[in-house]
C-alpha positions in Angstrom: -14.9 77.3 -2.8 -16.6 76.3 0.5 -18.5 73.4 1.2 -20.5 72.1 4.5 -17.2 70.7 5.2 -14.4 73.2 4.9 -13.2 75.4 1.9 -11.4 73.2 -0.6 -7.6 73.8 -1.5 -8.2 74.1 -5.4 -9.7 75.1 -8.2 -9.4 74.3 -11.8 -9.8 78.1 -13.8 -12.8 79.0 -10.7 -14.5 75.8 -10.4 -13.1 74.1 -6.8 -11.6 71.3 -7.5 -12.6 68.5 -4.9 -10.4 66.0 -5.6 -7.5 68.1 -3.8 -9.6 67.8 -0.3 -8.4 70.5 2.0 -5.9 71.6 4.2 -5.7 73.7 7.6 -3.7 76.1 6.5 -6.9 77.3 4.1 -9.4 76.7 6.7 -7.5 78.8 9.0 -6.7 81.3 6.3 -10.4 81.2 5.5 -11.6 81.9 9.4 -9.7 84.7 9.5 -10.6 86.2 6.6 -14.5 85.3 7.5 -13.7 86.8 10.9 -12.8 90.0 9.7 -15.0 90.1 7.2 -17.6 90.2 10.4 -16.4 92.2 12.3 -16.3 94.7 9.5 -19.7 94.2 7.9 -22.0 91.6 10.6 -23.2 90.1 7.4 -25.1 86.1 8.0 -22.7 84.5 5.7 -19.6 85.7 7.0 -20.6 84.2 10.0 -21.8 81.1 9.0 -18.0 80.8 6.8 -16.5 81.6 10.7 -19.3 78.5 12.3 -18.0 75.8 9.4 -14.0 77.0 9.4 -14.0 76.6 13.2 -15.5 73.3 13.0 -13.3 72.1 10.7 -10.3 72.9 13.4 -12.2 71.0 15.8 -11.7 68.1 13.2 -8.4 68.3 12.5 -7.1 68.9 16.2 -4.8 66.4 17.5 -4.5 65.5 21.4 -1.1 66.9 21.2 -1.6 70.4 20.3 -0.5 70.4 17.4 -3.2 69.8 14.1 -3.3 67.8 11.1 -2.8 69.5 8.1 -4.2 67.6 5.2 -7.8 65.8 4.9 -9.2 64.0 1.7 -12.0 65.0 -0.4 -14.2 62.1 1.6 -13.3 64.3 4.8 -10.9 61.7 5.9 -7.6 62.7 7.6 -4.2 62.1 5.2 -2.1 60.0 7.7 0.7 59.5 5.7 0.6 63.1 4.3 0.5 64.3 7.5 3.3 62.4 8.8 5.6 63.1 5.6 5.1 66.8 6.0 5.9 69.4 8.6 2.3 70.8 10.3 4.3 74.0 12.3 3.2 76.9 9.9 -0.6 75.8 9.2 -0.8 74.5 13.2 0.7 78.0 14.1 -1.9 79.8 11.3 -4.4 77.8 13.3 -3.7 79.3 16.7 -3.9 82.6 15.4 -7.4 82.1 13.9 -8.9 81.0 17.0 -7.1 84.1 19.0 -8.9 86.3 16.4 -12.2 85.2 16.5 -11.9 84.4 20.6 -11.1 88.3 21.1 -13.4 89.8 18.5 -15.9 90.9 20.1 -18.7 91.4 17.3 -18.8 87.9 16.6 -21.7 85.9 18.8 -20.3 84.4 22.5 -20.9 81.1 21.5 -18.0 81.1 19.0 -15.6 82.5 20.9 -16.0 80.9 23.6 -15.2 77.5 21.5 -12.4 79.1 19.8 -10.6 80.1 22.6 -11.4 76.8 24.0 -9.5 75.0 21.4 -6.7 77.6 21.6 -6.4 76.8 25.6 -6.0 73.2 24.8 -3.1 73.5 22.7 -1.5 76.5 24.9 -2.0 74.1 28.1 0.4 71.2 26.3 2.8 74.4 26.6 4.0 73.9 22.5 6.9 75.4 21.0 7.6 75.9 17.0 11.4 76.1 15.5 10.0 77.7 11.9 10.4 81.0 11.8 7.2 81.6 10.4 5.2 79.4 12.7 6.8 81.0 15.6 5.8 84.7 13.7 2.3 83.3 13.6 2.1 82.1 17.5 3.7 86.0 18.2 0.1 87.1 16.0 -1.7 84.8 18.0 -0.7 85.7 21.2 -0.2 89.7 20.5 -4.3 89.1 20.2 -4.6 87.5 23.4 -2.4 89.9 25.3 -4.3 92.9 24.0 -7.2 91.8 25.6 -6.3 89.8 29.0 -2.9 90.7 30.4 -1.9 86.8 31.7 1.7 86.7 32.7 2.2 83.1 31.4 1.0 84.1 27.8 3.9 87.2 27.8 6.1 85.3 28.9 5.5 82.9 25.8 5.8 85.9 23.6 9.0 87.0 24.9 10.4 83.8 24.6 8.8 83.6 20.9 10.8 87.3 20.2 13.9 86.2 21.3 13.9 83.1 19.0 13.5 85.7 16.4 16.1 87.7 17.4 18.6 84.5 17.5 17.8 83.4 14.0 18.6 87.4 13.0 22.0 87.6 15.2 22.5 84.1 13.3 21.8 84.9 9.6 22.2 88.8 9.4 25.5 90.4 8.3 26.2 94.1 6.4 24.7 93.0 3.2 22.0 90.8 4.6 19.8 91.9 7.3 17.7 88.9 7.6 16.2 85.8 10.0 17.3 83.0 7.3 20.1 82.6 4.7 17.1 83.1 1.8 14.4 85.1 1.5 11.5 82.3 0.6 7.5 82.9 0.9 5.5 85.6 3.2 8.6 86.8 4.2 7.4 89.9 5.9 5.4 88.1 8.5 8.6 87.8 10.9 9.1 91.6 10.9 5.8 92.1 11.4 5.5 90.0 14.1 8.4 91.3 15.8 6.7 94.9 15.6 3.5 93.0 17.1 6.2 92.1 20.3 7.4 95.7 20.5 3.6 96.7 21.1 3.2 94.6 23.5 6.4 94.3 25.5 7.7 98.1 24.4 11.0 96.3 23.9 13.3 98.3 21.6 15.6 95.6 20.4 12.2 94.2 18.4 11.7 97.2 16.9 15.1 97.9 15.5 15.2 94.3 14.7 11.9 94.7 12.7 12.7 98.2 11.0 15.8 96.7 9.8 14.2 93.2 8.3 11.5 95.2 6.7 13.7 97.9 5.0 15.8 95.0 3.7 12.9 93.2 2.1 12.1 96.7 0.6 14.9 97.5 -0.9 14.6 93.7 -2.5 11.6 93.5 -3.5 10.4 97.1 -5.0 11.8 99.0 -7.6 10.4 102.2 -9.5 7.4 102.4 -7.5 6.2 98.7 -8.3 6.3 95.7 -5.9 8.1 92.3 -7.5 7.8 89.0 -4.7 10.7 86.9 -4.7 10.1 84.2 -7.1 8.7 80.9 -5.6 11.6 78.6 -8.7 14.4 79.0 -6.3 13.5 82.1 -4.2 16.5 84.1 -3.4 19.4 83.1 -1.3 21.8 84.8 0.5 24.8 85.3 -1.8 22.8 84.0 -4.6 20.6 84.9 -7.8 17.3 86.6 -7.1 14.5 84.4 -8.8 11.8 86.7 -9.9 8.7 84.2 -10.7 6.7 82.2 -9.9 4.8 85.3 -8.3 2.4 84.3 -5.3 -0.6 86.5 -3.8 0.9 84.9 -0.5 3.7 87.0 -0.6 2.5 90.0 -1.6 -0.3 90.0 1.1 2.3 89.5 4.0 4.0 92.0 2.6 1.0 94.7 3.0 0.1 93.7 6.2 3.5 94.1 7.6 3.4 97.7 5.8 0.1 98.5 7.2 1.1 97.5 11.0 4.7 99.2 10.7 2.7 102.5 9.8 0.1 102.0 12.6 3.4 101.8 15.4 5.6 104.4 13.6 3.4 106.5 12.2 5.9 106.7 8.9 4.1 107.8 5.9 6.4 105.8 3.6 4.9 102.2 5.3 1.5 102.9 4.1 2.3 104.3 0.7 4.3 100.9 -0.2 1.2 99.2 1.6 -0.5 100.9 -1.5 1.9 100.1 -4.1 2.0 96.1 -2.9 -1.7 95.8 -3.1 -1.7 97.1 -6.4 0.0 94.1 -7.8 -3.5 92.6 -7.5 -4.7 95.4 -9.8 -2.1 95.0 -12.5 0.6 96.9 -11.3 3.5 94.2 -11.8 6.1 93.0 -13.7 3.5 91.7 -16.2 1.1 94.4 -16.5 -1.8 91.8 -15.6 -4.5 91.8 -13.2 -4.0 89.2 -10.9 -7.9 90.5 -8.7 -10.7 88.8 -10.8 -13.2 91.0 -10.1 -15.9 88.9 -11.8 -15.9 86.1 -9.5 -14.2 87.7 -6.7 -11.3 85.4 -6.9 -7.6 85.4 -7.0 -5.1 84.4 -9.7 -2.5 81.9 -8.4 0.5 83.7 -9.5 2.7 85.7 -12.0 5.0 83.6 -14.3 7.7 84.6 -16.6 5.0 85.0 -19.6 1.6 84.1 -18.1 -0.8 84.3 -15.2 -1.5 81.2 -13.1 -5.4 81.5 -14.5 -6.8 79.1 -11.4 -8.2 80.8 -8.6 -7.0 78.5 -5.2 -8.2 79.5 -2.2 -4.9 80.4 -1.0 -4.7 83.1 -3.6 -8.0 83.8 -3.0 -8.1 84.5 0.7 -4.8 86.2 0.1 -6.5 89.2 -1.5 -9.2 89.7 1.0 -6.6 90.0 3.7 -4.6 92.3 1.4 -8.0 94.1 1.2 -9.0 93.7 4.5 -5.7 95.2 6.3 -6.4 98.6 5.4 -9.7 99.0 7.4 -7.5 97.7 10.6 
């Protein structure tokens, strides 16, 4: 899926498909996941994946901050995509790749140094997000930061980050609903974990109950008889509303085992890691359809459970979305 350039948004069955350029959001999926993928086995193509990702944010960085999110298949930026789209959540997802790679130590000076270089120069224009998951993804970013240099300036931008959380719960939550938002949508479980991220850092309780209670709910809503069941991408699930059950995304069901696997590392809670288990095993054909959603011929990822079939493209969202799923229980 990766080129010279960047790793390509699609594929048709598992050939890329280059006519869909690429995005940010993959790239910075795709550091990540090379950065990890380092620091766990120091192999020369992981970090060569982490030397072409992080150039690609270098292209795609805008003066402001912020980053474009979509570029062409002739490596040219999207204007008007860009401008017709929102760029919080992949610009966010960006920040947290280069906090990663700029605190892991295993990967060569060189590259952290530039990564945390890049991240500077957005922190410096002092940013703010309003989506709730680009603001859970700036909390990642900056939990990373803070476990390693203690700067007052950067906890006081996770605070604030928190408490934005904490707001949209007071706002949305009630008896029957203990959610940020008036719908549970896609990688829901990133805002819980993200507050439990806060509470590690700041030891603030209010994040914690605020986090136990948002995870539970998304539990209780999205397993049943030991098997995990995302909330279906055709109209998702709002609040007083139906539950949609498909389309299925590897998205979803990775932010919901990394959120597992960080609520059992605070708590200690044996239950966290065993649904940790039974969400990764909807890879491995433990879903509503029986299916295996892993290909473990090519390595890749199936794009998604729907009503009948399997989404039999492997993207490199889905993709990268089962390495992290795979990847979260060596943290």
């Amino acid at each position: 899926m990766t080129d010279n350039f960047g790793i390509i948004q699609f594929a048709k069955l598992t050939e890329p498909d280059l006519s869909s350029g690429y995005t940010l959001d993959d790239n910075a999926r795709a550091l990540i996941a090379a950065a990890l993928h380092y620091k766990k086995f120091r192999t020369k193509s992981a970090l060569k994946l982490v030397s072409t990702y992080l150039n690609f944010l270098y292209q795609v960085a805008k003066p402001d901050g912020y980053f474009n999110n979509y570029i062409n298949s002739n490596h040219i930026i999207d204007k008007q995509r860009n401008i017709q789209e929102n760029s919080e959540d992949p610009s966010s997802r960006a920040l947290y790749a280069l906090a990663l790679v700029s605190i892991t130590k295993e990967i060569p000076k060189r590259f952290r140094k530039q990564a945390h270089s890049l991240f500077e120069k957005s922190f410096q224009k002092n940013i703010t997000f309003s989506s709730p998951r680009a603001i859970a993804f700036y909390i990642k970013a900056l939990h990373c930061l803070l476990s390693k240099w203690k700067e007052p300036k950067t906890l006081a931008v996770l605070r604030s980050c928190c408490e934005q959380l904490i707001i949209l719960y007071e706002k949305s939550c009630s008896l029957d609903w203990e959610w940020f938002e008036h719908y549970l949508t896609y990688s829901n479980a990133i805002l819980p974990e993200a507050l439990i991220l806060g509470y590690k850092i700041t030891g603030e309780k209010r994040y914690l109950e605020v986090s136990e209670k948002t995870l539970d709910f998304l539990i209780k809503n999205t397993f049943k008889d030991n098997t995990y069941i995302p909330i279906g991408q055709s109209g998702w699930f709002p609040k007083e509303g139906i539950r949609q059950y498909f389309d299925q995304q590897p998205e979803d069901t990775t932010a919901t085992v990394e959120a597992l696997n960080v609520m059992f590392q605070v708590t200690n809670e044996k239950h966290y890691k065993e649904l940790a288990h039974i969400a990764f095993n909807w890879f491995l054909g433990d879903n509503v359809l029986g299916q295996v959603v892993y290909d473990r011929t090519t390595g890749g990822c199936y794009d998604g459970i729907g009503k009948k079939f399997i989404n039999l493209n492997q993207g490199a969202e889905s993709t990268i979305s089962y390495l992290f799923a795979r990847l979260s229980f060596e943290e």
